[in-house]
N, C-alpha and C positions, 0 to 999 in steps of 0.2 A: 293549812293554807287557805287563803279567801277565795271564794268561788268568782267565777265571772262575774255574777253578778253582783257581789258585793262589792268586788273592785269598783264596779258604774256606778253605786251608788255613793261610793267616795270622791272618785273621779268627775262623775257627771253629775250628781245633785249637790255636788259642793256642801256637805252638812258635815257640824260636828258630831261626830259620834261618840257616844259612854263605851258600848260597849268594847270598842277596839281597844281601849287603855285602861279599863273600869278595874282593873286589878292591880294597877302600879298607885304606887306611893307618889301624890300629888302634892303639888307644892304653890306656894307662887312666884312666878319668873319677872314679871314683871308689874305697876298700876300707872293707869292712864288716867289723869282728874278721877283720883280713888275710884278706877273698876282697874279690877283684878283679870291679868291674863295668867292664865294657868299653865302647871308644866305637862299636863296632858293635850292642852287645846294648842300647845305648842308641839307637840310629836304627834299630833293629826295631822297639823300640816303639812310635817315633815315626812308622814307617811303620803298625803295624797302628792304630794312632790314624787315620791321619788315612785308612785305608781304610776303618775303622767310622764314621768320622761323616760320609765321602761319601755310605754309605747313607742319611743322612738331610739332610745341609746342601749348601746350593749356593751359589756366587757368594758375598756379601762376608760371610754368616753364618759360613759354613766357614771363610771364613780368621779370623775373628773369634775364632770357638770354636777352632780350632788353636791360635792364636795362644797364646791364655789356658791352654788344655791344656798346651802345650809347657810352661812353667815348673813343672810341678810331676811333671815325667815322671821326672828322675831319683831327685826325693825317694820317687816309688811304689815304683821300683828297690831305693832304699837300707832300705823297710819291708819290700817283702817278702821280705829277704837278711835281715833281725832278726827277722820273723813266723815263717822256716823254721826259723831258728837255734832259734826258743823251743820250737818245737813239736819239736824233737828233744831238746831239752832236758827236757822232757813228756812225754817217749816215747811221743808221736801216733803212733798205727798208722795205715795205710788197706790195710783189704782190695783183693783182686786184684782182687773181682766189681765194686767201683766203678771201680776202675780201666777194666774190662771194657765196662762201661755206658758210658763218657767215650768211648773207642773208637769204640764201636758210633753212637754218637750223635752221632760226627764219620767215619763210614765211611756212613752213610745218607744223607750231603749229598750223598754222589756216585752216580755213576749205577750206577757197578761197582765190584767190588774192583781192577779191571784200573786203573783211572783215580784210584782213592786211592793206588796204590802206586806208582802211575808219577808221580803227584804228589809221592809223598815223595820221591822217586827226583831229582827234579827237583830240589829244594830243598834237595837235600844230607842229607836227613832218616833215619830209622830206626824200624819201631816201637818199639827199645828206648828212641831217646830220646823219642820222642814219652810212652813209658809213663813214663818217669821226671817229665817234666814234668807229664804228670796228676799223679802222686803228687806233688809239690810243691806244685801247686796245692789239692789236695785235703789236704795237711797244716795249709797255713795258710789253707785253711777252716774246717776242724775246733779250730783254737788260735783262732781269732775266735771259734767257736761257743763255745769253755770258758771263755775270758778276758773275754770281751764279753757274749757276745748271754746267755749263762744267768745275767747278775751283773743284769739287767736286772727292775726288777720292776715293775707299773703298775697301780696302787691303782684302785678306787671314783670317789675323789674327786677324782682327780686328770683323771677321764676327763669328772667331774661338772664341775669351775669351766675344764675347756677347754672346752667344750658350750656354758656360759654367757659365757665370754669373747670366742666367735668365732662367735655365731648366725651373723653374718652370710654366713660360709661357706657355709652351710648352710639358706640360704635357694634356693629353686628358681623359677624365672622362667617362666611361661607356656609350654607346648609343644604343639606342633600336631603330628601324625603328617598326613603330606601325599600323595601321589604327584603326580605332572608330566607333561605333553607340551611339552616344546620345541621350538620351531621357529626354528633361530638364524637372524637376519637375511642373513648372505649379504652375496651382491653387490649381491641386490634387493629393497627393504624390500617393498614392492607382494607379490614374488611368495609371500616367508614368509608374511605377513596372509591371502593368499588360502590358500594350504595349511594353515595353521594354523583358517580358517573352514570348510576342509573336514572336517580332523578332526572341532571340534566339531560338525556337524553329524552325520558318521555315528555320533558317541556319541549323541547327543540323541534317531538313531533306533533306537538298542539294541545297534548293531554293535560288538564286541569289540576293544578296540586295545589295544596295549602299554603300559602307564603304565612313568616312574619310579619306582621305588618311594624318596622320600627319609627318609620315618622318624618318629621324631618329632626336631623341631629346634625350640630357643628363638624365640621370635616375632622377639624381640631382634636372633638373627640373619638375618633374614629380607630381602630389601631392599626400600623403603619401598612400594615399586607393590603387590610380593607381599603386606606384611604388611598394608596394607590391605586387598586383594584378600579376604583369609583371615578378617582381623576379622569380616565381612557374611557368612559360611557356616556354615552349619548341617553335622551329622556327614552325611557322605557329599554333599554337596552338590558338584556342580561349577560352578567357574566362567563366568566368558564370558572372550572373551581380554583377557589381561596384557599390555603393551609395556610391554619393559625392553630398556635398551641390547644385550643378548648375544638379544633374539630377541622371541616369542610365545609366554606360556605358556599352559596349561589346567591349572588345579589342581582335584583330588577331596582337600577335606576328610574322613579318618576315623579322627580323633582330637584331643581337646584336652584337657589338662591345666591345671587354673588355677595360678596361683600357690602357694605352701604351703613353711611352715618346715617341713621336718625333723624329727623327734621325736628323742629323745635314744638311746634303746632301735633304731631305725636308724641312727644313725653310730655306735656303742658301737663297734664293730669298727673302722672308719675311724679314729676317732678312735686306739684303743687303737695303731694303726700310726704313726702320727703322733707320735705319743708314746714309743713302743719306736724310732723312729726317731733320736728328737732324745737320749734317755738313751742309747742305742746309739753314738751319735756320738762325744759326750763321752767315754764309760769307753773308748772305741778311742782318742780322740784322748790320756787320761793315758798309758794301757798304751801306746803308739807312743812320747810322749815320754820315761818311764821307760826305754825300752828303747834311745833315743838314748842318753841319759842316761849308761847305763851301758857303753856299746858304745865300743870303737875307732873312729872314721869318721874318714877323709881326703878332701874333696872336692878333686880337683886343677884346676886352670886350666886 
């Protein structure tokens, strides 16, 4: 298995590495205006996929979201072998100092420089190549930002009849800011009730305990004992005890928020992302096809 740390280096310096695939029988998967993508630089990716979305999915979501990911890994491959192509064609510069900054901000994940370089070391890696890959990356950043994101323009009114066509989003549901004492039931429902009747009484006599602090949270999501419980309380008021399956609570009320739409002048912003989002999309998705279009590609079997 891969240590933590070589998972970051997958994950977080984004490089290709020899050594994770250096013993499978390679081939070629695909050519982009004659450069060759490989079927190892093809199951890197699909390794560092499916390490990024461990961090976040488990069980039958993860292979879900793999699954669905996996088809469309080689087509990222084959744009951003036409993204670099254009931006050299553009004569995209990128400074050394970002280059420097990409470094530095994949050298602080680790604990020392001893342990980032014994890491590359590991993975068959270099800072030359690692520097080369930044500058790759950072070329067809900067040809999205000229080709795409700056062609992008978002009117007035355009921000105005999304506003009025999607209030609904943008309506806000009741919120309580709460804090908690739980006392999870255990092995013995008797002996939580009783600890739980101790707390609240050493509050009741002014003594200082620990709360949760939970925030404010939609009533909505509350579950039905609590959001009852909470309906009947005044700002700072505490409860008496809650049973609910996971224990006994004590809730201090302080804070509630009533219901309320949104004004238009606070989602402007929101909205305007939403929008630079969806035109953004589009003008990437012609500029990507034009550039098939005109390109050499061999997808092989």
């Amino acid at each position: 298995m891969k240590s933590t740390l070589q998972r970051l280096v997958v994950i977080l310096l984004l490089c290709l590495s020899t050594a994770a695939f250096g013993e499978m029988i390679d081939y070629i998967m695909a050519t982009v205006n004659g450069e060759v993508i490989t079927y190892n630089q093809f199951r890197q990716r699909v390794f560092e996929v499916q390490e990024a979305y461990r961090e976040v999915y488990s069980g039958e979501e993860l292979e879900k979201r793999l699954r669905d990911r996996m088809k469309s890994i080689l087509d990222d491959l084959i744009e951003e072998r036409l993204l670099l192509e254009e931006a050299k064609r553009e004569n995209i510069e990128v400074d050394k100092i970002e280059i420097e900054k990409m470094l530095n901000i994949a050298k602080s994940k680790f604990k020392s420089l001893d342990d980032f370089h014994r890491v590359l070391r590991n993975e068959g890696l270099t800072l030359e190549t690692l520097e080369k890959e930044y500058k790759q990356r950072l070329m067809i950043k900067k040809i999205i930002q000229f080709k795409v994101n700056s062609r992008v323009r978002i009117e007035d009114y355009e921000i105005s009849q999304y506003y009025q066509a999607h209030k609904k989003i943008f309506f806000e549901p009741e919120q309580v800011k709460i804090r908690q004492i739980l006392v999870k039931m255990g092995d013995s429902e008797k002996a939580a009730k009783q600890t739980a009747q101790s707390i609240l009484k050493r509050i009741k006599d002014g003594e200082n305990v620990e709360w949760e602090d939970i925030g404010f949270i939609n009533t909505s999501g509350l579950l039905p004992e609590l959001g009852a419980a909470i309906s009947k309380l005044e700002i700072n008021e505490i409860s008496s005890l809650v049973r609910t399956q996971t224990g006994y609570h004590i809730m201090r009320l302080e804070g509630r928020k009533l219901p309320r739409a949104r004004k238009l002048p606070e989602v402007r912003d929101e909205i305007s992302r939403i929008l630079f989002s969806k035109k953004a999309d589009r003008i990437y998705s012609n500029f990507v096809n034009t550039l098939k279009k005109e390109a050499d590609i061999d997808i092989r079997k």
